[in-house]
ZAMARGU-4260 file (C-alpha; in steps of 0.2 Angstrom, whole numbers, plus 5000, padded with zeros to 4 digits):
<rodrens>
0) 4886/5110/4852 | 4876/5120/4866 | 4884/5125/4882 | 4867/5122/4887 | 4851/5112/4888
5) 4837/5122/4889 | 4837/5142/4891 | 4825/5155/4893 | 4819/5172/4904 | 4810/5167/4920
10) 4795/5174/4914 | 4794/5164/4900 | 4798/5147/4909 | 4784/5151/4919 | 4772/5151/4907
15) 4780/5136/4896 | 4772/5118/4901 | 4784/5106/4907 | 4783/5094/4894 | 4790/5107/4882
20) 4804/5109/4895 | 4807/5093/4897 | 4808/5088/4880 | 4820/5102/4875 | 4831/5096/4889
25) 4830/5078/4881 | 4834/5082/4864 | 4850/5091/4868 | 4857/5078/4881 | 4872/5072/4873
30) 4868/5055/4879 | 4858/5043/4882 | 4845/5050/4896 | 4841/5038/4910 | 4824/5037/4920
35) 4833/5042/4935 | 4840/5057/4925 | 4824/5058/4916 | 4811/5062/4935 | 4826/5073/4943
40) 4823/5084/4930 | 4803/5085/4931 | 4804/5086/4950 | 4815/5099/4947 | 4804/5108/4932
45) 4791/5105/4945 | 4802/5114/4962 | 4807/5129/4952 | 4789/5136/4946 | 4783/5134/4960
50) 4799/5145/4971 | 4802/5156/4953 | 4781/5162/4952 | 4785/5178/4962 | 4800/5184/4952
55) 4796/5197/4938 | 4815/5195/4929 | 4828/5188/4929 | 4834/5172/4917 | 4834/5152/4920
60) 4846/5141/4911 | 4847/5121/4914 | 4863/5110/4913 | 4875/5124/4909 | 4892/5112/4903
65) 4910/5115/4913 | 4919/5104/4900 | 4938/5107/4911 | 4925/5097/4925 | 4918/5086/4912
70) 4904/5089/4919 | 4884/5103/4919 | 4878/5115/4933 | 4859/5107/4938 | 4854/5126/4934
75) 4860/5144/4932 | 4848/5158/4939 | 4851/5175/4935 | 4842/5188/4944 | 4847/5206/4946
80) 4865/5204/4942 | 4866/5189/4952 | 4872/5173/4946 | 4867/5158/4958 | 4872/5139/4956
85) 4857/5127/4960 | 4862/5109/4962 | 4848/5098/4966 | 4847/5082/4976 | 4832/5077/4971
90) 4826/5063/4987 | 4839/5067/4997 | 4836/5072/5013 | 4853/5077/5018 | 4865/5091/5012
95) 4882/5079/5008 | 4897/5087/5011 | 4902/5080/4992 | 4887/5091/4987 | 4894/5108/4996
100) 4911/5104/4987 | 4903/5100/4971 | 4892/5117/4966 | 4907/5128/4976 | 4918/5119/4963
105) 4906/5126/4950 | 4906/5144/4957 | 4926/5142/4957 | 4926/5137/4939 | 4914/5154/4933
110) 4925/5165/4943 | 4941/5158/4937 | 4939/5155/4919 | 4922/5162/4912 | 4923/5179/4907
115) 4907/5187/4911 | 4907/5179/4928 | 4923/5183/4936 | 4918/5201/4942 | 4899/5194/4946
120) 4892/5190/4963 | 4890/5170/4961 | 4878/5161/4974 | 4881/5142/4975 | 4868/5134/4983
125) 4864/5114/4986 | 4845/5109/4985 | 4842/5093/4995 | 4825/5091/4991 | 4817/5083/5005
130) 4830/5089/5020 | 4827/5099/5036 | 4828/5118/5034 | 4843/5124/5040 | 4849/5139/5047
135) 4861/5146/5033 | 4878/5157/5038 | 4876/5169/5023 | 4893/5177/5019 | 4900/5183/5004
140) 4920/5181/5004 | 4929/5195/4994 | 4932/5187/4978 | 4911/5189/4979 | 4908/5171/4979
145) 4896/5167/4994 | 4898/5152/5006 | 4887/5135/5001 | 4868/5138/5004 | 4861/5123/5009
150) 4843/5123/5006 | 4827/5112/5002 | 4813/5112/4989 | 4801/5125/5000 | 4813/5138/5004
155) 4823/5145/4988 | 4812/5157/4985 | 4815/5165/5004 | 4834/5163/5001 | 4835/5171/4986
160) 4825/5186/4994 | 4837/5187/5006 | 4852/5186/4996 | 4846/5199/4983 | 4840/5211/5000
165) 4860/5211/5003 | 4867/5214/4984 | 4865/5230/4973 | 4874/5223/4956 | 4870/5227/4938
170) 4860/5217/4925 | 4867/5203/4916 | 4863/5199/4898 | 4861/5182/4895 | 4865/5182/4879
175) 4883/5189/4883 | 4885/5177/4898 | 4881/5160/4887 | 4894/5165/4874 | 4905/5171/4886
180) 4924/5165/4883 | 4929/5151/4893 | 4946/5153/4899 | 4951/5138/4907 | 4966/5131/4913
185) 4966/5113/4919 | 4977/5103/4930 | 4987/5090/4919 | 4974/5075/4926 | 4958/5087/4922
190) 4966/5088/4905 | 4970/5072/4900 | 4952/5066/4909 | 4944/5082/4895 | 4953/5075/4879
195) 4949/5056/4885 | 4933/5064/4882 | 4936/5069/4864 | 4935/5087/4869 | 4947/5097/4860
200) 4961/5106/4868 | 4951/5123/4864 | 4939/5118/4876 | 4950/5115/4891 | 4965/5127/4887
205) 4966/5146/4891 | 4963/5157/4872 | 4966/5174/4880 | 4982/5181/4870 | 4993/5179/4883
210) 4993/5160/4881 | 4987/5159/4862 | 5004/5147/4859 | 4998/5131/4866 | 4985/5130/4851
215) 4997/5135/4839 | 5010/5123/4847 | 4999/5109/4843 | 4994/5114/4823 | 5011/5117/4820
220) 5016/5097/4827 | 5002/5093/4816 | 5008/5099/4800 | 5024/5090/4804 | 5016/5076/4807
225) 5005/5077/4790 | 5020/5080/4781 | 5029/5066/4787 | 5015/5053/4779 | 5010/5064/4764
230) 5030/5062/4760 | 5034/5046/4768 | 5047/5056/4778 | 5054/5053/4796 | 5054/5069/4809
235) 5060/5074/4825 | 5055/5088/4833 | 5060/5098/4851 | 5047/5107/4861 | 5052/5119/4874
240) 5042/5126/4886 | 5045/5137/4904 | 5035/5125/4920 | 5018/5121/4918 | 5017/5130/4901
245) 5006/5117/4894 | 5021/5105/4887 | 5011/5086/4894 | 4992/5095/4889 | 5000/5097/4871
250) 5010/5082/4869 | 4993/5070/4877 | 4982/5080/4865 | 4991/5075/4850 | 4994/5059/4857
255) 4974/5057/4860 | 4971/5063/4842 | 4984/5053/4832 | 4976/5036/4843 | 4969/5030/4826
260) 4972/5012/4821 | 4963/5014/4804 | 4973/5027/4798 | 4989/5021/4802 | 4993/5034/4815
265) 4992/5024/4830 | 5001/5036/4845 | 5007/5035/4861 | 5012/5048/4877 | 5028/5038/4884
270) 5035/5047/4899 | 5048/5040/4910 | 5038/5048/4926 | 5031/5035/4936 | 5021/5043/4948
275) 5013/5053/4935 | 5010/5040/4921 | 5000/5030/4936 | 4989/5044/4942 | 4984/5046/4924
280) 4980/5030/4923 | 4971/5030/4936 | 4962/5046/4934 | 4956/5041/4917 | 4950/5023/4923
285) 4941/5029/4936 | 4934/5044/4927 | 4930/5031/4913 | 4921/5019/4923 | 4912/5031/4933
290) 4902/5038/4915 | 4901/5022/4909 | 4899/5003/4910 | 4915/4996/4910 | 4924/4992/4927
295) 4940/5001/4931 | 4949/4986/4929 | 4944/4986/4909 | 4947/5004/4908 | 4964/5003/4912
300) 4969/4991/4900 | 4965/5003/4888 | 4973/5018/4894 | 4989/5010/4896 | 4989/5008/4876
305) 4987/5026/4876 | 4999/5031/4891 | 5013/5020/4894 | 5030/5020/4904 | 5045/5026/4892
310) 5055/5010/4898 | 5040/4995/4896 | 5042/5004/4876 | 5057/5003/4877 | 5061/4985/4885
315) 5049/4980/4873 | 5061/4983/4859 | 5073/4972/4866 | 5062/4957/4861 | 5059/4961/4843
320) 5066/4969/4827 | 5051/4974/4820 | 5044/4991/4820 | 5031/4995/4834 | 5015/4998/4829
325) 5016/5016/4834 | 5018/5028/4821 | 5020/5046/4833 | 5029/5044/4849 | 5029/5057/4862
330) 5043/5059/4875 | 5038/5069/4886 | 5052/5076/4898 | 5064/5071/4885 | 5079/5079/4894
335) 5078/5067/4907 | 5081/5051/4895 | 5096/5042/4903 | 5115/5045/4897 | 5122/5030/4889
340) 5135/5024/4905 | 5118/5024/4915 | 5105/5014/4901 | 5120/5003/4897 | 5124/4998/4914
345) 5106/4996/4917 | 5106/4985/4899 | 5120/4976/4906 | 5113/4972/4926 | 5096/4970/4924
350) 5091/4965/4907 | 5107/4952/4903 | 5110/4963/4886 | 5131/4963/4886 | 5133/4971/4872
355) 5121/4988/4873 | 5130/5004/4872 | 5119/5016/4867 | 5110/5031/4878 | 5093/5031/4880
360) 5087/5045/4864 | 5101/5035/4853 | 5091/5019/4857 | 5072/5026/4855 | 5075/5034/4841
365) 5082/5019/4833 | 5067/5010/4836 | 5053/5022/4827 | 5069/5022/4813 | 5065/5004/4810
370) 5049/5010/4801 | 5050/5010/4783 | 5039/5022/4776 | 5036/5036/4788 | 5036/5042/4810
375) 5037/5056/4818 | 5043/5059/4836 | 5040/5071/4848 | 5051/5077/4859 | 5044/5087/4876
380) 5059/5096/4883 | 5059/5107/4902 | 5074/5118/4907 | 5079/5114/4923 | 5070/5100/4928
385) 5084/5086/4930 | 5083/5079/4946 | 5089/5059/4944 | 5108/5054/4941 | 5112/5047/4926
390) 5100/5060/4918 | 5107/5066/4903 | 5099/5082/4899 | 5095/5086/4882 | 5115/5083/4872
395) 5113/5066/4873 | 5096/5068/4858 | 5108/5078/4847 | 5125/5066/4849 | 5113/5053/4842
400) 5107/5065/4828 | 5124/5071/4826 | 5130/5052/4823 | 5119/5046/4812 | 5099/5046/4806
405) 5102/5056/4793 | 5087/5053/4784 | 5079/5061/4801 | 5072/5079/4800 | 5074/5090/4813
410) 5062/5105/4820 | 5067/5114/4835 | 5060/5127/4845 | 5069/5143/4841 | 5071/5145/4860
415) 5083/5127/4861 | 5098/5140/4860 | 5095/5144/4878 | 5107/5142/4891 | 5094/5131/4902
420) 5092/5119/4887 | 5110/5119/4880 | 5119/5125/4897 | 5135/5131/4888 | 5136/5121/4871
425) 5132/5128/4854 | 5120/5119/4843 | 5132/5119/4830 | 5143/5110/4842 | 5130/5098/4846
430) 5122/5094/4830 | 5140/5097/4816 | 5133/5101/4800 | 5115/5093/4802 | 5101/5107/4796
435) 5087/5110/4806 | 5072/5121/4805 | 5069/5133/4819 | 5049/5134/4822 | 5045/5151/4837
440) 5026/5139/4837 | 5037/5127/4846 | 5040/5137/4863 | 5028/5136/4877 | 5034/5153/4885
445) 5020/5157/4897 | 5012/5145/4913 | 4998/5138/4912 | 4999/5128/4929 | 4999/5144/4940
450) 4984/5155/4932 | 4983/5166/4947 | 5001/5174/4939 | 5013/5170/4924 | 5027/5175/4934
455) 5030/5160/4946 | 5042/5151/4935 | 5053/5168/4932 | 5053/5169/4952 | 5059/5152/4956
460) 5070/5155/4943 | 5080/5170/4951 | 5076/5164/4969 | 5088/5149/4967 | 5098/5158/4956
465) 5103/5170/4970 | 5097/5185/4961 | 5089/5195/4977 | 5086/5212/4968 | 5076/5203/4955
470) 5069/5189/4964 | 5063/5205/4977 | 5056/5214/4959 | 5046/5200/4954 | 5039/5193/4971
475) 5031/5212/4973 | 5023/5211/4957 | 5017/5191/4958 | 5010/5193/4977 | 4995/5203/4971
480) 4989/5187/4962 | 4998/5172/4968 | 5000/5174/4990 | 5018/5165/4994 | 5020/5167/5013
485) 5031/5160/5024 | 5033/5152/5045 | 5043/5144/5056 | 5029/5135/5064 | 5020/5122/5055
490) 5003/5122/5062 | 5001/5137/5056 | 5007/5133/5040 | 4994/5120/5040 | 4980/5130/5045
495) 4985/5143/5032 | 4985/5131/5014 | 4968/5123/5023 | 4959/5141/5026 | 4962/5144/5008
500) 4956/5128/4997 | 4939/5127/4996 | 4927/5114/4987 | 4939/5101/4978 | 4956/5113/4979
505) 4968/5101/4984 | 4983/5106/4997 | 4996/5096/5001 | 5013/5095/5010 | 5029/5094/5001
510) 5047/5092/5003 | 5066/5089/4995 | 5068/5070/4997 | 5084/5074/5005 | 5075/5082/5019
515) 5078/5071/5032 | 5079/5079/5046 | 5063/5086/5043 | 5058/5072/5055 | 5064/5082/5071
520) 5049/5094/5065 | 5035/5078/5064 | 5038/5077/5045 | 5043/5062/5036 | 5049/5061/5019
525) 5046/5041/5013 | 5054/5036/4997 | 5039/5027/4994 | 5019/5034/4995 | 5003/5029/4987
530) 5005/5042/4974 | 4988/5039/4965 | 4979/5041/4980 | 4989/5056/4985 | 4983/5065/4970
535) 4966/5057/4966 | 4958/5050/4984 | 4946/5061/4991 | 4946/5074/5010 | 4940/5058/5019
540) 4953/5045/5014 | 4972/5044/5025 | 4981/5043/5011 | 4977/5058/5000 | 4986/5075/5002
545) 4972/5083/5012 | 4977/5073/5028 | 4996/5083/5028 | 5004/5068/5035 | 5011/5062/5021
550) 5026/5071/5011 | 5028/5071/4996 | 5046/5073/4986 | 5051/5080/4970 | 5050/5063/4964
555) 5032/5059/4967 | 5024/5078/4960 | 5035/5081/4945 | 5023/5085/4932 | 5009/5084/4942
560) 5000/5098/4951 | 4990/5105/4968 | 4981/5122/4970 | 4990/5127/4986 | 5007/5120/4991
565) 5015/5117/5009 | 5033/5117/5005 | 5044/5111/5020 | 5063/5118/5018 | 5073/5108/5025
570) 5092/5111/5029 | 5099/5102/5013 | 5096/5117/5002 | 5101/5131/5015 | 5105/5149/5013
575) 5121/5153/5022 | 5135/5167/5018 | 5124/5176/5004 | 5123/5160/4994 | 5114/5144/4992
580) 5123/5129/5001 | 5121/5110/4995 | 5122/5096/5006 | 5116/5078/5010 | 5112/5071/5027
585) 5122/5052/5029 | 5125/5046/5046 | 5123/5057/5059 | 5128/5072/5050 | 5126/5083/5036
590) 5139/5084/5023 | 5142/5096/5007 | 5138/5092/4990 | 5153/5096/4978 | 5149/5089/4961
595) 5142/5101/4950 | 5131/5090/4944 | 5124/5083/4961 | 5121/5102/4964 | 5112/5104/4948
600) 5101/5090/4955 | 5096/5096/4971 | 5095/5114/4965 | 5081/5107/4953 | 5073/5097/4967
605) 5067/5114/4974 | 5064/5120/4956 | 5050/5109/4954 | 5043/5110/4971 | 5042/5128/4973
610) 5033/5128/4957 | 5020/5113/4960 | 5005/5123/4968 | 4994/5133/4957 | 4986/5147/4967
615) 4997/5149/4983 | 5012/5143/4993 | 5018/5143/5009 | 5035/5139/5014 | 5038/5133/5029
620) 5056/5136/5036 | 5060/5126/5056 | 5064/5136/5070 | 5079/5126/5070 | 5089/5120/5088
625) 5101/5123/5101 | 5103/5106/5107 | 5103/5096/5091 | 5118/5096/5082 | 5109/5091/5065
630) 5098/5103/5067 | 5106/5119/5072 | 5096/5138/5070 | 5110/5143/5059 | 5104/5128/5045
635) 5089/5138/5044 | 5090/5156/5049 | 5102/5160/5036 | 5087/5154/5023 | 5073/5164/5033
640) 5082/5179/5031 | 5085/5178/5013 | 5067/5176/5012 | 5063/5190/5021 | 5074/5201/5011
645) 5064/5196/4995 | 5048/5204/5004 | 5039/5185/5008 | 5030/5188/5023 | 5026/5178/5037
650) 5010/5170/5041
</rodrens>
């Protein structure tokens, strides 16, 4: 498939009559053009000979795709090393804000992810074809990305003048530019919207070597899964994978792939998150409708077949003996499936079952058992990233294992021996004499969430470990990529994660839902939000995350992702004689958490949101008080200073 419609020098397209243009840029549409579609490009054929007659090189290239975006650049010029973004508005006589954010998501995109565009001067500019000229603010930024140019049809000749009269760069060959590598890496809602689209996890996955796995990840659960029904055989198999290594991308994509009624291979993503199970459902249903003629309302109803809530699969089972119609399950966050004493409590409450006693993995894996011929399940498994009681962490899987399915396969990753997976246990301990095949392809080892440094994870990691010396090693080497800074004032901190997003980027506040007294500061930490819009509404809409009023908890982003993070540090997780100190605020006071594993909770809480922002962070830390007796400097000083040590500056 082209990444393009139509190509060719200026020169060239100059001299080429429109109809010829036209046409080759409705023989490669992928879809079916529209009339509307079908004038914007003739007014715009029309537009650009006339503004392109005086330019003697140079390079034109029409609907250039973006397929992590879903979606084509109006047109590419490139003229004396100088890459600029056109995208019309064709009637308009305005230049929309939506437009602005738009063609500077396009320019973000190139200097991210496409390989011959990320050291290139890249002009984004918005054509509204019958607006008022404008006086323009012309200023490059220092990734070389220039602020949105707003323009109509008579005057981008004159600004390309005037933007070349400023630049000196070399010459770029097409050729090289159009088969440049495209290096993406999506958030987990552009990814799932991407393979909704039947593009393949290639197209919307970083391949630079670094990051290679995630393919490989995904063949070698393939093969397993062709074996299973070339042998009639049931399997199990454990993925492992450091945050935001790609884990949910490869677990949707083989889900999306193995959807296939015909072919008796019906799948299904199950995941016990909520908040993210809806905001994919909703990002798919509105990304669905909004290409197509189906309402949202329709749209959902088939997502949820393809995404659906570990417990409705589960509950569902109650009901029926038979075997579901799902043939590959995948479990994402598979360490968070409940113990036994919390499902069979639950069983026991709420459902009216009296006599349930297993765990949650004993339970779903005896479902996909009731097959008869073959089923496969995949099991998606994070270090670390516990943080409801009654959670069982990954033992519980092999107990069940360990007990019985003995018919079951088992594949691990070969890095399940690790303490963060295991804690202390051996797996010889934990799965007796079953055998197992240990598979490296089954290890996501490198972040994908954060592509502005590989090294956030292994930060977090010794910062809440309460390694200073190597939490102080790593944060000089990762500030050169991905900016964490820090305040006690949280206007500033505010004004910070807004001066850095631009276009779509999305920014939003976040904080331990045990930060409650965060509300002497102005910040509120609800147990409930509208999540959905959180993540998906748009800059001018209350409840989305661009407003700052609204945070949002460990609960509501794990597994989910913004570009830039505010994280509020409240006094629950403080710093105080040279080590991390655990409490919980009831009453009127605060008071010390000391079971281990309500520690391990709250540790994780600040695992996953120190590691939710993909370009940047800032922390901010209260000033604290002398008159408040819940919130006294020494709650917060102590953890400002520990920042300090590690190098974090402040803002």
């Amino acid at each position: 498939m082209a990444k393009e419609y139509y190509r060719n020098s200026i020169k060239k397209f100059l001299c080429e009559p429109n109809d010829i243009v036209i046409g080759d840029l409705l023989i490669n549409d992928d879809f079916e053009t529209t009339d509307l579609q079908k004038n914007a490009w003739k007014e715009e054929v029309v537009i650009l000979k006339e503004q392109l007659e005086v330019f003697a090189s140079g390079d034109i290239v029409f609907e250039y795709t973006i397929p992590r975006i879903g979606s084509r650049i109006d047109t590419v010029l490139i003229i004396n090393g100088v890459l600029f973004l056109l995208e019309f508005k064709v009637g308009a006589k305005e230049y929309s804000k939506s437009a602005k954010d738009q063609v500077m998501d396009y320019a973000l995109d190139l200097k991210y992810f496409h390989e011959e565009s990320k050291n290139k001067i890249i002009v984004p500019i918005i054509i509204a074809t019958e607006a008022d000229s404008i006086t323009n603010s012309v200023d490059m930024m220092s990734d070389k990305i220039f602020d949105v140019i707003s323009c109509n049809k008579g005057n981008i000749q004159a600004l390309i003048f005037d933007i070349l009269s400023r630049t000196e760069e070399k010459e770029i060959d097409l050729e090289s530019w159009i088969n440049s590598r495209y290096m993406p890496t999506p958030t987990i809602i552009e990814a799932a919207q991407a393979l909704y689209r039947n593009h393949s996890v290639e197209d919307i996955s970083r391949n630079d070597a670094g990051a290679t796995n995630l393919s490989q990840t995904t063949i070698a659960i393939g093969k397993i899964i062709d074996q299973c029904k070339k042998r009639g055989e049931k399997a199990i198999c454990f993925v492992t994978g450091v945050p935001g290594a790609g884990k949910t991308l490869a677990g949707l994509n083989i889900a999306n792939e193995r959807h296939q009624f015909e072919e008796n291979e019906h799948a299904v993503f199950l995941s016990g998150n909520g908040p993210l199970v809806d905001v994919l459902h909703a990002a798919l249903a509105r990304d669905k409708a909004k290409r197509t003629d189906v309402t949202i309302r329709e749209a959902e109803r088939e997502t949820k077949s393809f995404i659906q809530i570990i417990h409705k699969f589960r509950d569902d089972a109650l009901s029926s003996n038979r075997a579901p119609v799902e043939k590959v399950s995948v479990f994402d966050e598979a360490q968070r499936a409940w113990d036994k004493d919390a499902l069979t409590n639950f069983m026991n409450r709420k459902k009216g079952v009296p006599n349930f006693d297993k765990s949650e993995p004993d339970f779903l894996i005896s479902i996909m058992d009731r097959h008869e011929d073959w089923a496969t399940i995949i099991c998606l498994v994070g270090g670390g990233q516990e943080i409801y009681r009654g959670e069982a962490g990954i033992s519980d899987w092999f107990a069940a294992l360990k007990a019985g399915y003995s018919d079951w396969k088992i594949y691990l990753s070969d890095k399940m021996t690790d303490s963060e997976y295991i804690g202390n246990e051996s797996l010889q301990d934990l799965l007796g004499n079953r055998e197992y095949d240990s598979i490296s392809e089954l290890h996501l080892g490198v972040s994908l969430r954060s592509f502005r440094s590989e090294k956030l994870s292994e930060f977090t990691k010794a910062l809440l470990d309460n390694e200073l010396h190597m939490a102080k090693k790593i944060y000089s080497e990762l500030k050169e990529t991905y900016p964490i800074v820090m305040t006690r004032n949280f206007d500033k901190a505010k004004k910070w994660v807004k001066s850095k997003a631009r276009g779509t980027e999305r920014y939003g506040l976040l904080a331990s839902s045990e930060g409650k007294r965060l509300r002497a500061n102005g910040i509120w930490v609800p147990t409930t939000i509208n999540h959905v819009g959180w993540f998906l509404n748009g800059k001018d809409n209350v409840d989305s995350s661009f407003y700052l009023e609204v945070a949002a908890s460990e609960f509501k982003v794990q597994g989910l992702e913004i570009d830039y993070g505010l994280l509020a540090w409240d006094a629950d997780f403080r710093y105080y004689n040279r080590m991390f100190a655990y409490h919980k605020f009831r009453g009127d006071k605060w008071t010390h958490v000391r079971k281990e594993q309500q520690q391990k909770y709250l540790k994780n809480s600040y695992r996953v949101l120190l590691t939710r922002a993909r370009q940047g962070l800032v922390i901010y830390v209260p000033e604290g008080s002398d008159i408040d007796p819940t919130t006294l400097r020494e709650y917060y000083d102590g953890t400002y200073e520990y920042f300090k040590q590690i190098g974090i500056g402040e803002i």
